[in-house]
DRENZANU-656931 format. One record per residue (C-alpha): residue number from 1; residue in one letter; x, y, z. Coordinates in pm, 1 decimal, decimal comma. Example, Ala and Ser with C-alpha at 12.3 -4.5 7.8 and 13.67 -1.06 7.14 Angstrom:
- 1:a:1230,0:-450,0:780,0 .
- 2:s:1367,0:-106,0:714,0 .
***
This chain:
- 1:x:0,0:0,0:0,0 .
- 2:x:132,0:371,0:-71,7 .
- 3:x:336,9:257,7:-334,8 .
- 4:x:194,2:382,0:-650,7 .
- 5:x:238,6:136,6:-996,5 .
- 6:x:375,7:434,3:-1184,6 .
- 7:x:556,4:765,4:-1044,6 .
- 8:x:728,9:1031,2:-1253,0 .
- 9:x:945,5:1302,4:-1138,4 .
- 10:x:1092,3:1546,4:-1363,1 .
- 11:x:1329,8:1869,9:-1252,7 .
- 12:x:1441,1:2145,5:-1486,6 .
- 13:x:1683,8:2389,2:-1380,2 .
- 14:x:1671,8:2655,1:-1623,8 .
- 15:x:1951,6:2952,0:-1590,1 .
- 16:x:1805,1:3279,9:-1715,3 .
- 17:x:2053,4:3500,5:-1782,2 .
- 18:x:2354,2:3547,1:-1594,0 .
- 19:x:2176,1:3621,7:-1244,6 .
- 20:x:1869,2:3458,8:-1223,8 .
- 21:x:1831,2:3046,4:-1190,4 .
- 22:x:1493,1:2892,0:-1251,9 .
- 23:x:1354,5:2549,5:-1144,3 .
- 24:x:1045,5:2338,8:-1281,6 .
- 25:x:918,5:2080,9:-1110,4 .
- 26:x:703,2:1787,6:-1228,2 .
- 27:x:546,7:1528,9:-1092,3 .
- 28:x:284,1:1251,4:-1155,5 .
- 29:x:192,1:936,9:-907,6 .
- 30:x:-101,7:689,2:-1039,4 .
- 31:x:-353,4:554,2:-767,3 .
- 32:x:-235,3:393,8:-490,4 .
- 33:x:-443,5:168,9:-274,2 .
- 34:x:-511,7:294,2:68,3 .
- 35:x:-606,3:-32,4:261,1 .
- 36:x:-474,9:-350,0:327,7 .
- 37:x:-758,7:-524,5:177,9 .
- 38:x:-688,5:-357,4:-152,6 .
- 39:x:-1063,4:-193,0:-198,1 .
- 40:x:-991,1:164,1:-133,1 .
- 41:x:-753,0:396,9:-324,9 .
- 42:x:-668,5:727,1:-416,0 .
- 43:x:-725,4:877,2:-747,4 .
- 44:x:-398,2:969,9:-964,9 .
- 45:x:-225,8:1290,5:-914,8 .
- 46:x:-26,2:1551,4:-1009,4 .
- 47:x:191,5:1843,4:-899,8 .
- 48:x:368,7:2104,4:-1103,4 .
- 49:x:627,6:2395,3:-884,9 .
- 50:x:823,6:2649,4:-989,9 .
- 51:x:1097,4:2862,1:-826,0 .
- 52:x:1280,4:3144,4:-981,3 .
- 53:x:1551,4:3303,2:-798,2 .
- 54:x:1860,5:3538,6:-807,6 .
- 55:x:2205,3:3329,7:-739,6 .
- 56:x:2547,9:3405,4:-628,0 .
- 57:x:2651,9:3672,7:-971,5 .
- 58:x:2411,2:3869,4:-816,5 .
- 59:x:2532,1:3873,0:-462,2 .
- 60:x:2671,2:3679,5:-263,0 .
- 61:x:2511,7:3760,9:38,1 .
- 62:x:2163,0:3846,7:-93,0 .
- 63:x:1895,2:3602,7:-260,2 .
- 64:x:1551,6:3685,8:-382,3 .
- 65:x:1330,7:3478,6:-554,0 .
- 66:x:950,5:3404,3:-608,0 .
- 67:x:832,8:3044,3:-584,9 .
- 68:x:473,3:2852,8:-668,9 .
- 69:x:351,0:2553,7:-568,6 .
- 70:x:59,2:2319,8:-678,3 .
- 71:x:-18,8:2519,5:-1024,5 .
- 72:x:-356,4:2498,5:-1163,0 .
- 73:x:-456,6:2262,2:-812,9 .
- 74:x:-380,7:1946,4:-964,8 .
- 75:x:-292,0:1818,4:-619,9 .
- 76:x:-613,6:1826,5:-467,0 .
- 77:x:-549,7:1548,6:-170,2 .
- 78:x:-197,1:1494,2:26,0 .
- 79:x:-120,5:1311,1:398,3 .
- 80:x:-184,5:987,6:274,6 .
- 81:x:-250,1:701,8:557,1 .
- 82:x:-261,4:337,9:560,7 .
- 83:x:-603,5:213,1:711,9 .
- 84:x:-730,4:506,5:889,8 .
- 85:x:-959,3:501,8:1093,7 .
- 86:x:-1367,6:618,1:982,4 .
- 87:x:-1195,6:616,3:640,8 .
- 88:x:-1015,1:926,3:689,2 .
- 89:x:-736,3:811,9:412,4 .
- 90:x:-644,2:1150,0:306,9 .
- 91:x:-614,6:1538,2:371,3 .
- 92:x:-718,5:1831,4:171,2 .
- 93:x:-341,7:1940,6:6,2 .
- 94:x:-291,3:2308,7:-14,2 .
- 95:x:-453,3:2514,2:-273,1 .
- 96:x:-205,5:2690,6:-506,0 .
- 97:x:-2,1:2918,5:-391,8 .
- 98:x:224,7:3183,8:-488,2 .
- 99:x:523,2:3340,7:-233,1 .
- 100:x:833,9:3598,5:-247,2 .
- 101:x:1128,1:3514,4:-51,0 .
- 102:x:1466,3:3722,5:33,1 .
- 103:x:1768,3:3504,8:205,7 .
- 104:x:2034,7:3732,5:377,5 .
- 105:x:2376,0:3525,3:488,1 .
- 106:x:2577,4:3728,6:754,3 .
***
């Protein structure tokens, strides 16, 4: 149980210009059954992430970078468990999201 027939993970790390790194993050898992009786399982998902972000040519004490996660809400369950209890096999995953970061090293 939790280990899905087919799984795909793909990364792209895209440079963009000489400052700014970009990643692209893929991913695909099929159903996966969620009991030990094999009658209940989850539906196949996806996941697609990006993060775009300034790197060391820029400074070397300063990052900034904007990141999103779950594009277009592919992902719509996450927290997976093994024969829970009242048939609670799954959580709600996060809606998409968008964020801006800055990292400062001292």
């Amino acid at each position: 149980t939790l280990i899905p027939k087919h799984k795909l993970q793909l990364n792209f790390i895209v440079p963009f210009g000489k400052i700014i790194d970009s990643q692209f993050n893929f991913g695909y898992n099929a159903e996966m059954w969620l009991d030990d009786a094999n009658s209940q399982k989850s539906a196949s998902y996806g996941d697609i992430n990006f993060l775009v972000q300034t790197n060391e040519q820029f400074s070397k004490n300063l990052q900034i970078g904007l990141l999103g996660n779950n594009l277009f809400n592919l992902m719509t369950y996450s927290n997976f468990r093994v024969n829970a209890v009242a048939s609670r096999y799954y959580e709600i995953a996060t809606p998409m999201n968008f964020g801006c970061f800055a990292k400062v090293k001292w």
